[in-house]
N, C-alpha and C positions, 0 to 999 in steps of 0.2 A: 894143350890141345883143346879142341872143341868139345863142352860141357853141357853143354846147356842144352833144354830138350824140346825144343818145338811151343815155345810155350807164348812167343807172341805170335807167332803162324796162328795158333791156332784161337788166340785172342782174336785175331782178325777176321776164321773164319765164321766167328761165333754170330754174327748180325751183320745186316746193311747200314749204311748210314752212321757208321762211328766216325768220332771227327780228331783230325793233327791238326794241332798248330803246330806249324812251320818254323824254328827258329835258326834263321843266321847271323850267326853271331858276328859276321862284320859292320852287322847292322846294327848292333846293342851299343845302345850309346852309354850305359855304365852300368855297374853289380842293383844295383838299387833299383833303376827300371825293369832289370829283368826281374828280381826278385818281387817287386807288384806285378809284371806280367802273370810270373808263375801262381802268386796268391791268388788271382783273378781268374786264373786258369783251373786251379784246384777247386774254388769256390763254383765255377762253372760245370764241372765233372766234365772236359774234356778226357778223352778216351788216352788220347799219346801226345807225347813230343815228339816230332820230327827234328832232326838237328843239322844241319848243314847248309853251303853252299857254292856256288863256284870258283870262288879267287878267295876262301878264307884260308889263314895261313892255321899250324899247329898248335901255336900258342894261344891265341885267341878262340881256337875250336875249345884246347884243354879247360880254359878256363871258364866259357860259358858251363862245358859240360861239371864242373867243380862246383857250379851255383846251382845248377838242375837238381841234381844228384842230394845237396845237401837242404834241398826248399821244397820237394816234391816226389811223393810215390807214386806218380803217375810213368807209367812206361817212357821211357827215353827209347828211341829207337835211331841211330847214325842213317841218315838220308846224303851220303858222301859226293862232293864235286870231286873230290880227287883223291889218292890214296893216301895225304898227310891226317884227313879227318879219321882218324880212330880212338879213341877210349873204350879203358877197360870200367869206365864207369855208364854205358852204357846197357841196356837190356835186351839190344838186339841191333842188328844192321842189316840195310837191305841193300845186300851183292847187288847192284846195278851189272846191265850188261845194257849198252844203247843201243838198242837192236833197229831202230828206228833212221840209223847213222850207217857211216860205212867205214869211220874213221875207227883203226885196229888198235889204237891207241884205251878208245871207252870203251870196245867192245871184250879184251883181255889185257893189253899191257897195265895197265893200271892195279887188273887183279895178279897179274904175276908180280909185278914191284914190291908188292905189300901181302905176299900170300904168306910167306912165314908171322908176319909178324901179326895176320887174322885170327890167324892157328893156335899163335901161341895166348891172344885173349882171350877165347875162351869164351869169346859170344857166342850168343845165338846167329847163326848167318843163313839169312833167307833170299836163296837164287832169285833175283827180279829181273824181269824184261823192262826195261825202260824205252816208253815210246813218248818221242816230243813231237806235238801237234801243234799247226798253227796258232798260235792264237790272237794274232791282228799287231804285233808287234816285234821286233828283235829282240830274244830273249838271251839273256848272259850264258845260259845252257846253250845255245846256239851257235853264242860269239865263240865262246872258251874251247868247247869242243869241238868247232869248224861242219858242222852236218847241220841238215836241212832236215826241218818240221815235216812231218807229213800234214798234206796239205787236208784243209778241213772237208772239202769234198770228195775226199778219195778213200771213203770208207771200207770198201774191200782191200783197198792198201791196207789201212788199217788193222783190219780184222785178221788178212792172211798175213801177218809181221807179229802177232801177239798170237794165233795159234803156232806160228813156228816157235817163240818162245817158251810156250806150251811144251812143244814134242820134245826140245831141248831140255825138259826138264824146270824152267823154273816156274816158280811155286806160285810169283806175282805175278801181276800186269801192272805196272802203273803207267796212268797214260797224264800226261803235266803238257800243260799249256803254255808252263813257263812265267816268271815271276813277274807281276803288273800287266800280263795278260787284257787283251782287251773282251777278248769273247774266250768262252772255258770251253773244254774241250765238246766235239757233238756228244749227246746224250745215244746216240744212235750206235759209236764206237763202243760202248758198254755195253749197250745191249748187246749187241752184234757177238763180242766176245762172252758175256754170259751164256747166250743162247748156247753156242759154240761147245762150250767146256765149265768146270765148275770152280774154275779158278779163283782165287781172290783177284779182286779187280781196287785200286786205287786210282785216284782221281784229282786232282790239283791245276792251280793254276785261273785266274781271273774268276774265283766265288765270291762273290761280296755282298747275298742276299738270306735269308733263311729261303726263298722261293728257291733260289739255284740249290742250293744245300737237299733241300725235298725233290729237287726234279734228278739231280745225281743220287740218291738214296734209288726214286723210284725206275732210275736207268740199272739198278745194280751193283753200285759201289760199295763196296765191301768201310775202306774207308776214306773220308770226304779230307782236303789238306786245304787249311786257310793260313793263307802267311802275310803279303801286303792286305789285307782289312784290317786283318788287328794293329799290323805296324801302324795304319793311319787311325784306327779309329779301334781302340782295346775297349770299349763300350759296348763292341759287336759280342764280345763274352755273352754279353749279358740276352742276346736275341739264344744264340747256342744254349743256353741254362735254360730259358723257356721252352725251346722246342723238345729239349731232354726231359721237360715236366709234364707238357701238356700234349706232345704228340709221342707216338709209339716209332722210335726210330730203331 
């Protein structure tokens, strides 16, 4: 049954501006690259690992999660495309609901398929509102689960869709723009929902600057998720490690 006590909830509520790397593991081209990901990543005092993504299969989730687990004590946290991604070598998951969609599938089936077998790991499980925004591209969250982005100009869509999440009880907002993202989500949908409630707010999807990183801290983001800059360019650690030194994030 469920153990575990709040304890990256409240990691998260703790500051603005803490940062995930993203890791999907359909994308790890072998143990050895991730393993200097992760070294890179530890050296940088990244906050979390995120871990998932949309068409990864079981096996390949397990086995990223078996290299995490055994190369780093930074928080792993399951960021799931579908119900095969779970481990018990995890530190926390965040229950996605796509509230952004209309398809019944992301929004419960998913959580019924695999609700005993949440229960019986003994994660930490943190109710998330999942809101996918446009972000100037077709994004595999899009294709996979058949629903449409809210569109970037329709910020009170926005805003009333993450406080219904809210009343619903859950605990996140993560608002993702979707992987290779051209433009990251408005800075304007964060505020909008900070103002609103004092929710944790997450934020992903097309960051590829320490600028964007500082303008989503100073929209309110609890925490900031970079996944393709590092896949293309794992040197961007090293921008994250300065702004963790030299600025107050």
């Amino acid at each position: 049954m469920i153990t575990k006590k709040n304890k990256i909830l409240k990691s998260f509520q703790k500051r603005k501006g803490q940062i995930a790397i993203l890791i999907d593991p359909e994308k790890i081209e072998s143990n050895n690259k991730l393993i200097d990901l992760v070294d890179k990543a530890n050296f940088a005092k990244i906050d979390y690992f995120f871990v998932g993504g949309s068409t990864v299969n079981r096996k390949d989730f397990e086995e990223t999660m078996n290299v995490l687990s055994k190369n780093t004590k930074i928080p792993i946290v399951i960021f799931p495309g579908d119900n095969q991604q779970l481990s018990s070598k995890a530190d926390g998951l965040l229950y996605l609901s796509l509230l952004s969609g209309r398809n019944p599938d992301y929004l419960i089936g998913q959580h019924v398929s695999s609700a005993q077998e949440v229960l019986n790991l003994g994660l930490e499980v943190i109710p998330t509102a999942y809101l996918l925004v446009d972000g100037g591209t077709k994004s595999s969250v899009a294709y996979v689960s058949q629903t449409t982005p809210i569109p970037r100009n329709q910020e009170k869509i926005a805003q009333n869709t993450a406080i219904a999440g809210v009343l619903q009880g859950k605990k996140v907002v993560y608002f993702d723009a979707g992987s290779g993202a051209k433009h990251t989500v408005p800075a304007v949908f964060l505020e909008n929902i900070n103002q609103s409630t004092e929710v944790v707010t997450i934020v992903g999807g097309g960051i590829r600057s320490a600028e964007q990183i500082l303008k989503m801290k100073s929209a309110g983001a609890n925490v900031i998720v970079i996944g393709n800059k590092i896949e293309e360019e794992i040197d961007f650690l090293l921008d994250i490690k300065n702004l963790n030194e030299n600025i107050e994030l």
